[in-house]
C-alpha positions in Angstrom: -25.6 -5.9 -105.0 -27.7 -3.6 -103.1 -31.7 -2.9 -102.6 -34.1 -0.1 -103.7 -34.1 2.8 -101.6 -38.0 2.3 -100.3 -36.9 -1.3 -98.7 -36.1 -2.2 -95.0 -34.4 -4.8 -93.3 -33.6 -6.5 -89.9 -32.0 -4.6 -87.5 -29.6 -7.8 -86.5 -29.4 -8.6 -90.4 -28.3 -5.3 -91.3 -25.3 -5.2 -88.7 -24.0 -8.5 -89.8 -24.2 -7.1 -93.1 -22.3 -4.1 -92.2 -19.8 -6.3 -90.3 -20.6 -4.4 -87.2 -20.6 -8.3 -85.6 -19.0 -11.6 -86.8 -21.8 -13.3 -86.6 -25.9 -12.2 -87.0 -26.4 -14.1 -83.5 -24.0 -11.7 -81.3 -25.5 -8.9 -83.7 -29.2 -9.9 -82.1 -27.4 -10.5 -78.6 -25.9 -7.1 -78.3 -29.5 -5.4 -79.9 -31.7 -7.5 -77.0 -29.1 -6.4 -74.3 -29.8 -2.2 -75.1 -26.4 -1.5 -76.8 -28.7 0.1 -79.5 -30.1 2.9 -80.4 -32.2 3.5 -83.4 -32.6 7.5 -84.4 -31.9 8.1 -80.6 -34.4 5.3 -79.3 -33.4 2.6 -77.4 -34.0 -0.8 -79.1 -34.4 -4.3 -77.2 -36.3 -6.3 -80.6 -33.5 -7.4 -83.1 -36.4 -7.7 -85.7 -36.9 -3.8 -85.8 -37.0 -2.9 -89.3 -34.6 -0.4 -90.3 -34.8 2.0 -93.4 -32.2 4.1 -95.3 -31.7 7.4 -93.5 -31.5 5.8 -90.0 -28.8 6.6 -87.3 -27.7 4.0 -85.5 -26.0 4.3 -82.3 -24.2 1.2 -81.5 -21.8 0.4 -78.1 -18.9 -1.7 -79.1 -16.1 -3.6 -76.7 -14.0 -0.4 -78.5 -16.4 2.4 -77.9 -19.4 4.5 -79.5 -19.9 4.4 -83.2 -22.9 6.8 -84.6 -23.8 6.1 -88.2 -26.4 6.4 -90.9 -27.3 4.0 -93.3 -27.3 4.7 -96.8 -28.0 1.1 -98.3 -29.6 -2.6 -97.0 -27.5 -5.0 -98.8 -28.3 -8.2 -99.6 -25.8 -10.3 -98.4 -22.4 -10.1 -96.2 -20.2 -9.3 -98.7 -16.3 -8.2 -98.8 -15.3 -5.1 -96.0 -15.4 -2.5 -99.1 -19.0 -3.4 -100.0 -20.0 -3.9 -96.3 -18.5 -0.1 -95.8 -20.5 1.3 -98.5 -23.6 0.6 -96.5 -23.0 3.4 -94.0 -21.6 6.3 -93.4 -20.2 7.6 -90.1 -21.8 10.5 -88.3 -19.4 13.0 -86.5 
């Protein structure tokens, strides 16, 4: 189940959504510690709102992932929904 276009979400929410992080706590750990960036802006407040059309730069353990999001979710579904939310930018 997805949301209307117009609607934003938690940054931390969103990534555990996505399954960028197992859990929404290490999602809002790794946001406060600067491993984020938001349409190229560094972003320290897990509670930043994010809308559909923003790029996300994120710093994982396995490297740099840039993508956009194309949908908020609702809830943590299954990997093929949680992969439906974005889409990788090369």
């Amino acid at each position: 189940m997805l949301t209307e276009p117009t609607a934003s979400l938690r940054l931390d929410k969103w990534l555990w959504h996505a399954r960028f992080f197992k859990t929404r706590g290490l999602a809002a750990q790794m946001v406060g510690g600067g491993k984020l960036r938001v349409n190229g802006r560094r972003v320290s407040k897990p509670g930043r709102a994010i809308r559909i059309g923003d790029v996300l730069t994120i710093t994982l353990p396995g490297g740099v992932r840039v993508v956009r999001v194309l949908e908020m979710g609702v809830r943590r579904g299954p990997a093929s929904e949680a992969q439906s939310l974005y889409e990788e930018v090369p």
